[in-house]
N, C-alpha and C positions, 0 to 999 in steps of 0.2 A: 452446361446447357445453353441453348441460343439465348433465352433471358438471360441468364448471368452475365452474356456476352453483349447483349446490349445494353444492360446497365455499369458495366466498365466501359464500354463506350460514351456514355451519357457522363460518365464520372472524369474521363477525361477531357471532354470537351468542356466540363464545367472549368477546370483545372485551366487548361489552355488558355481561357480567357479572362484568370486572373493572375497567372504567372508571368516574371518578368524576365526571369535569369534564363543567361541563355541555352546553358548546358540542360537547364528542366527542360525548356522549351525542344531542346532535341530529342531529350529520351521520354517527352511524353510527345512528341512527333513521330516519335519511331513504334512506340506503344501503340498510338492508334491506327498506323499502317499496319501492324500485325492482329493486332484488335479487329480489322476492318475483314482481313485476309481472313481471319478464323472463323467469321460468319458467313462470308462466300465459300467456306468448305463445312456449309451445316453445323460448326461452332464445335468439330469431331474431338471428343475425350483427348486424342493423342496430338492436338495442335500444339505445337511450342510455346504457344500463348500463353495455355492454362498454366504450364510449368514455370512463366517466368509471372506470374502473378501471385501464385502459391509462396515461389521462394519471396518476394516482396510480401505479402501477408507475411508470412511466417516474421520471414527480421521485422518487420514493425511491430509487430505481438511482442518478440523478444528482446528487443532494446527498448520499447516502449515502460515495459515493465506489467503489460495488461495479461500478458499468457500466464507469470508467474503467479499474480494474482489471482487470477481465472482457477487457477490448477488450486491453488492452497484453496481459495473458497471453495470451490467444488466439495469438499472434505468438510468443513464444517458446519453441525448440526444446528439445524435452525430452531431446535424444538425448545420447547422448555422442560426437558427433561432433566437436565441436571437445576436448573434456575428453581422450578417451581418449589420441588421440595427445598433446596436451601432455604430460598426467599421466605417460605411457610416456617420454617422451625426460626429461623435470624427475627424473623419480627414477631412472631410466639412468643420469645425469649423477653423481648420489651422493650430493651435499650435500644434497640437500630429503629424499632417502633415509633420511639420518644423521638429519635433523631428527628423522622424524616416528617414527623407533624408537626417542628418547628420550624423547619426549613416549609413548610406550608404542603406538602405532598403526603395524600392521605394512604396509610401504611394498607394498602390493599397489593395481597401477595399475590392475587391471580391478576390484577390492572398491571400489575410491574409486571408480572412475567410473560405476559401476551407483550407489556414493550417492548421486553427486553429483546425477545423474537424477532419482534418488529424491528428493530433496531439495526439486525443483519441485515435489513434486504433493504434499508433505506440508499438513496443514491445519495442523500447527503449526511455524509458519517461522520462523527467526529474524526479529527485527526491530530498526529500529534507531530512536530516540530522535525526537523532535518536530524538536529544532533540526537533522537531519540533511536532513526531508523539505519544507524548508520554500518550496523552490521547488515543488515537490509539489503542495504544498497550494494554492501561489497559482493553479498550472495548472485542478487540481479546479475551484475556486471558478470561475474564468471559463469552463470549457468546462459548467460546469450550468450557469450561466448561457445566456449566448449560444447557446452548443452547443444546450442544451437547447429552449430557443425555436423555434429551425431545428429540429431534429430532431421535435418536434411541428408543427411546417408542411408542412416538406417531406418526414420521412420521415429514414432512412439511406440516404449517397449515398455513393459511392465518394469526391467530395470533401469531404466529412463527417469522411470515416474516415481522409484522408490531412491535416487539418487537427489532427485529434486527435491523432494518431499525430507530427507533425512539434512538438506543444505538447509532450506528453512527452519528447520526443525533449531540450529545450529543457529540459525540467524534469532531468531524468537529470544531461545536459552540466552544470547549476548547482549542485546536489546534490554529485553521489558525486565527487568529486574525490582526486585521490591523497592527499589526509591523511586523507580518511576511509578511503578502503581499507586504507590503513596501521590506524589506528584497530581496524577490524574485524577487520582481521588479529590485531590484537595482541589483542583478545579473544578469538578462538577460541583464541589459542597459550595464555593464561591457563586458558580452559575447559577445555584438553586436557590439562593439568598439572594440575587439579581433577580431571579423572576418574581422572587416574595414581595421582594420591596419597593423594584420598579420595571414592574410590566412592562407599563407601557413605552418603555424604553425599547425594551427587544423584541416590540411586535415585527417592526419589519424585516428581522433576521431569523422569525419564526414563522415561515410559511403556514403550519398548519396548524397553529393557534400556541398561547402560553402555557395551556392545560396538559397539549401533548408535549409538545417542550419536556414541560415539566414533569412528566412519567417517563421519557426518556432520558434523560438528566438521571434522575434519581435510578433509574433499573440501573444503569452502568455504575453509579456511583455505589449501590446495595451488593451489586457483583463484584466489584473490588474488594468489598470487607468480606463476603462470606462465601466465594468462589475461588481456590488456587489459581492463580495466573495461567499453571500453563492444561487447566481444562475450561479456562474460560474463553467460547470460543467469541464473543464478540470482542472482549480486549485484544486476539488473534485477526478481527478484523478491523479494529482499530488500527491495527499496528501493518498490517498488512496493506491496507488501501492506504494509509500515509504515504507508501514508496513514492508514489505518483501527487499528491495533493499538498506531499510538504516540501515539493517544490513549485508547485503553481501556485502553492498559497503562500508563500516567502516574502515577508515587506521587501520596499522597493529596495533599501540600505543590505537588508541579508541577501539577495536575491541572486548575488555576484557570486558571494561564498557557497550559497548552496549547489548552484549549475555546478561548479568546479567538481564538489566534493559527492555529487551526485554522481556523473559520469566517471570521476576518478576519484574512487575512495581510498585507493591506496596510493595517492600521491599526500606523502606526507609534509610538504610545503603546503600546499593547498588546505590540512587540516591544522596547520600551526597557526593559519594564516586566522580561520575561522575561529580554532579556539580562542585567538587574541582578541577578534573581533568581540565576542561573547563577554568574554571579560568586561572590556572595554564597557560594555553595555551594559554591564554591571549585576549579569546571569548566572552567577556563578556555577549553578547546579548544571546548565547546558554546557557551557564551559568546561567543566567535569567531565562529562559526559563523552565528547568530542577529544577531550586528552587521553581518555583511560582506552579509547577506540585507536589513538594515533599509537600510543603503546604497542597497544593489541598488534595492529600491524607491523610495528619494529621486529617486534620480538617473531613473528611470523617469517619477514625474512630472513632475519639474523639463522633462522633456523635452516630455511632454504638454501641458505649460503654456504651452512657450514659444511667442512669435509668428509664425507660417509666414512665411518671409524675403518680401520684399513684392518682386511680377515686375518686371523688368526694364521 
């Protein structure tokens, strides 16, 4: 439409005049000459414009890592349909009860599970660490890849999305495994004893008070013991929105190894490099984590490599 067409226009000229390089400064010089053209022809469906903005959306969705995301969340239910009854019969029972009123959060099964809801749709989610998403990332990199090739051919097809959908799937199953959940567990049980004991330490990392905090703390923490992993869908968006946050949120010192092992998961110099690092740092479990993944990929090619048995 002509609006969409002046607001790419507006979006380049913002561009323009904070960009240095000189090769941007040509193809977003050449963008707004076709930009400019496709408004003086009424902004018409079939301008080459639209086509070469799409294919630009489209690869930044896809190597960004936000399309993938987008597509798995899409899938997962916000309700408290599976949470509410757990969480009711888990704290009925008494012991997860007892827990979570010493930890200072009052064992109310329908307050947790409106969190836990809540908890999907917040923009700031927990996340968890590089070496945890690391089959993740291997998924990413080949579905922009390949994925993205077909999906610029032929569109989005039903076996597109059941192709993606079954690579995550794969990715998840490799990932979150019972020592990380344990893992995550044991940090919300830390975080929840930080807010018991000193509030006011974490007011200013809790935008929307220590109270909420602390109901969301605790629902993720209550879903790990009494939700399987792989129908719990906020540990799915833990794990999924990480792709992107466990590398922006990387200290300065990891920051080097994570870019590397982000973009190339299967360079396995690049993951010996990281696991030493981890080590070093005296992490053992991440450390782990990142060896048993550089494996994984050995053994991947070794496989790819090997000779197709010669027929009978």
């Amino acid at each position: 439409s002509r609006e969409a067409g002046q607001a790419c226009s507006q979006a380049i000229q913002l561009a323009l005049g904070s960009v240095e390089d000189r090769d941007a400064l040509f193809g977003l010089t050449a963008g707004g000459a076709l930009n400019t053209n496709c408004l003086e022809e009424q902004a018409r469906a079939d301008h080459p414009f639209w086509e070469i903005v799409f294919e630009v959306t489209l690869t930044e969705a896809l190597l960004s890592g936000l399309f993938l995301i987008r597509f798995v969340m899409r899938g997962l239910d916000p309700s408290t349909a599976e949470a509410g009854p757990a969480f009711a019969k888990a704290l009925a029972a008494g012991e997860h009860a007892r827990e979570l009123e010493k930890l200072g959060v009052s064992a109310d099964a329908g307050a947790l599970s409106r969190a836990y809801a809540e908890a999907l749709a917040r923009e700031d989610p927990y996340h968890l660490q590089m070496d945890a998403v690391l089959h993740l990332a291997h998924t990413h990199v080949h579905l922009a890849g390949s994925g993205g090739q077909r999906m610029a051919a032929e569109g989005w097809s039903p076996e597109l999305a059941s192709e993606f959908r079954a690579a995550y799937e794969e990715a998840y199953a490799g990932d979150v495994d019972e020592g990380l959940a344990k893992e995550l567990g044991r940090w919300c049980r830390a975080r929840l004893e930080a807010l018991r004991d000193e509030p006011e330490q974490l007011e200013r990392v809790t935008p929307r008070g220590v109270e909420d905090e602390q109901l969301r703390c605790a629902a993720t923490w209550l879903a790990l013991q009494v939700i399987p992993r792989e129908r719990d869908p906020l540990l799915r968006s833990i794990h999924l929105q990480s792709l992107v946050r466990a590398r922006l949120a990387a200290g300065e010192l990891e920051a080097g190894f994570v870019a590397k092992v982000w973009s190339s998961p299967d360079d396995l110099f690049a993951l010996e490099e990281y696991e030493r690092f981890l080590l070093q740092r005296q992490e053992p479990n991440r450390s782990r984590r990142v060896g048993r993944f550089r494996k994984w990929v050995e053994a991947r090619r070794r496989e790819s490599q090997a000779p197709e048995s010669e027929a009978p």
